[in-house]
Each structure stands twice: as structure tokens, then as C-alpha cells.
ZAKOLLUM-774432 format. One record per residue: x, y, z of N, C-alpha, C in turn. Coordinates in steps of 0.02 Angstrom, whole numbers, plus 50000, padded with zeros to 5 digits. Example, Ala and Ser with C-alpha at 12.3 -4.5 7.8 and 13.67 -1.06 7.14 Angstrom:
<rs>
506604971650390506154977550390506604983550390
506424988850354506844994750357506455000250394
</rs>
This chain:
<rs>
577904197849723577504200549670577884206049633
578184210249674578524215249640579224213649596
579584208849612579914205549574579754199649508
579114198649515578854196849438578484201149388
578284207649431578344214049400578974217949370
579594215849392580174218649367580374216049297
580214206849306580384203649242580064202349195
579304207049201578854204649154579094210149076
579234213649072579564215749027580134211448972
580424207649011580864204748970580494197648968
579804193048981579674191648984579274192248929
578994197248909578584197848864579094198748786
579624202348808580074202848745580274196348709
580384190548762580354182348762579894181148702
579304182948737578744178748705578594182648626
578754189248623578724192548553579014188948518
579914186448539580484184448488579954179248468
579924174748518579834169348489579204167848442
578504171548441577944171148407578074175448350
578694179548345578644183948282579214180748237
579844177548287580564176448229580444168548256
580484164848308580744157548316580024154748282
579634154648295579014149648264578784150448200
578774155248166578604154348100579254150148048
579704152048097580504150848034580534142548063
580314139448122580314132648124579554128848064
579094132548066578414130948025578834130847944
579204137147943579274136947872579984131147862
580324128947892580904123147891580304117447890
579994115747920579634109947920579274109747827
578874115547832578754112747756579104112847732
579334115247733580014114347657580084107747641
580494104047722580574098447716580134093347682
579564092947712578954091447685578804089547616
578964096747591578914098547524579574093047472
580104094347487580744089247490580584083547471
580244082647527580064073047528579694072547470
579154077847470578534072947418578714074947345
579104079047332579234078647251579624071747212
579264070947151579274065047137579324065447057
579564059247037579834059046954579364064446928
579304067746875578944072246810578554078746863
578684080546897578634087246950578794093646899
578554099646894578834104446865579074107246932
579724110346936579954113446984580264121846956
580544124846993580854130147004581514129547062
582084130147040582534132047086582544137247127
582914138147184583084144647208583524149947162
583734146947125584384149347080583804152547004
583104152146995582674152646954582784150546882
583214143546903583004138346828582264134346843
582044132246786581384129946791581434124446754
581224117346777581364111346734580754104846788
580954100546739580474093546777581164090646794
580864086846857581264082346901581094074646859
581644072646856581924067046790582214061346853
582724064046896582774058346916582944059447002
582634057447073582824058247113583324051347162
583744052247186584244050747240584334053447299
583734048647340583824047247413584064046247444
584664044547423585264041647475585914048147494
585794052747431586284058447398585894063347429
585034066247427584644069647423585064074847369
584974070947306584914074847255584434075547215
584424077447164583644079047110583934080447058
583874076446999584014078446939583444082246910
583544087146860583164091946837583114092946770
582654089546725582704092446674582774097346621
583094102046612582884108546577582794108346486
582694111846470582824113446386583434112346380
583904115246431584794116546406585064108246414
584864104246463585234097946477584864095946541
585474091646582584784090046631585474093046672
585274094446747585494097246806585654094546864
585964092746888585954089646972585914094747024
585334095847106585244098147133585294094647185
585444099947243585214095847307584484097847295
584034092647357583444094847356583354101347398
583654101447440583574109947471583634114947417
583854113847361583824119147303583394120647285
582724117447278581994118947244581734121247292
581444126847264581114134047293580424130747315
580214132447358579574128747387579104136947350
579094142347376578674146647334578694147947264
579134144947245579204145947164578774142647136
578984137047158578684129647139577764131547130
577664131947181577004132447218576714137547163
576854142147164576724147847110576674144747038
577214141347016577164138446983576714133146945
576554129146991575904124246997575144127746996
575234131747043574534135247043574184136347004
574404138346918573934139446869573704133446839
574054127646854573944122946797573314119046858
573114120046939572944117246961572084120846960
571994127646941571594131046911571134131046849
571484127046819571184126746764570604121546754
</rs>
């Protein structure tokens, strides 16, 4: 007993890391991904890089995303589009 009294300290430091840094940052990789998958032709997006355009043309095989802007169109990976941008983005038009 007194020796699972010694390790419960670092035991509990365990369980902090992981409910405060390992599980939210695996929740937030999963959507993303998520998010990845389901965007689809005429999407308004936001980059990480904060260009803002519609998705024109996607490649599954590349996981790229073409992007329309005002200036021309863009090639992205899909990990480039900002999942909170985006989202932010959408939100007013889904309000209305």
C-alpha cells in the first residue's frame, strides 16, 4: 500500500498530461481530418495562410484542393484549410 502511495503522484501527473495535452490534440487531429474529407466542389474556405476562396477543384489521389480566389485559382494541400476559419466563416451565411 505504501508503495502505491509513493507513485500516486506521478500517477496523477500521467493522467493530467494526458486529459489536458494528449486527448484534446488527438479530438482536434480527428476533426480536422474529418473536416478534409467532407469539403467538396463550390465550399467557401479559408486557408491557414488567410486567403479566402471556393474550392473549384479537388484531387484525392494528390490530397490537393484547388481554390478559387479573385487573384487566380490556387493549389493547396488539404491540410491547408483552416478548419476554424472556415467554420467562422460559414457561420453567418448558416444564420441567416
Amino acid at each position: 500500500m505504501e508503495q502505491i502511495l509513493q507513485f500516486a503522484p506521478y500517477i496523477l501527473i500521467v493522467l493530467v498530461f494526458y486529459f489536458l495535452i494528449i486527448r484534446p490534440q488527438s479530438k482536434r487531429r480527428k476533426e480536422e481530418k474529418q473536416f478534409a474529407e467532407s469539403l467538396k466542389v463550390g465550399d467557401r474556405v479559408i486557408t491557414t495562410s488567410g486567403i479566402h476562396g471556393k474550392v473549384n477543384q479537388i484531387n484525392a489521389e494528390k490530397g490537393t484542393v484547388m481554390v478559387d480566389t479573385n487573384a487566380g485559382k490556387l493549389l493547396f494541400e488539404r491540410s491547408a484549410i483552416s478548419v476554424e476559419l472556415t467554420r467562422k466563416l460559414q457561420a453567418p451565411a448558416e444564420k441567416k
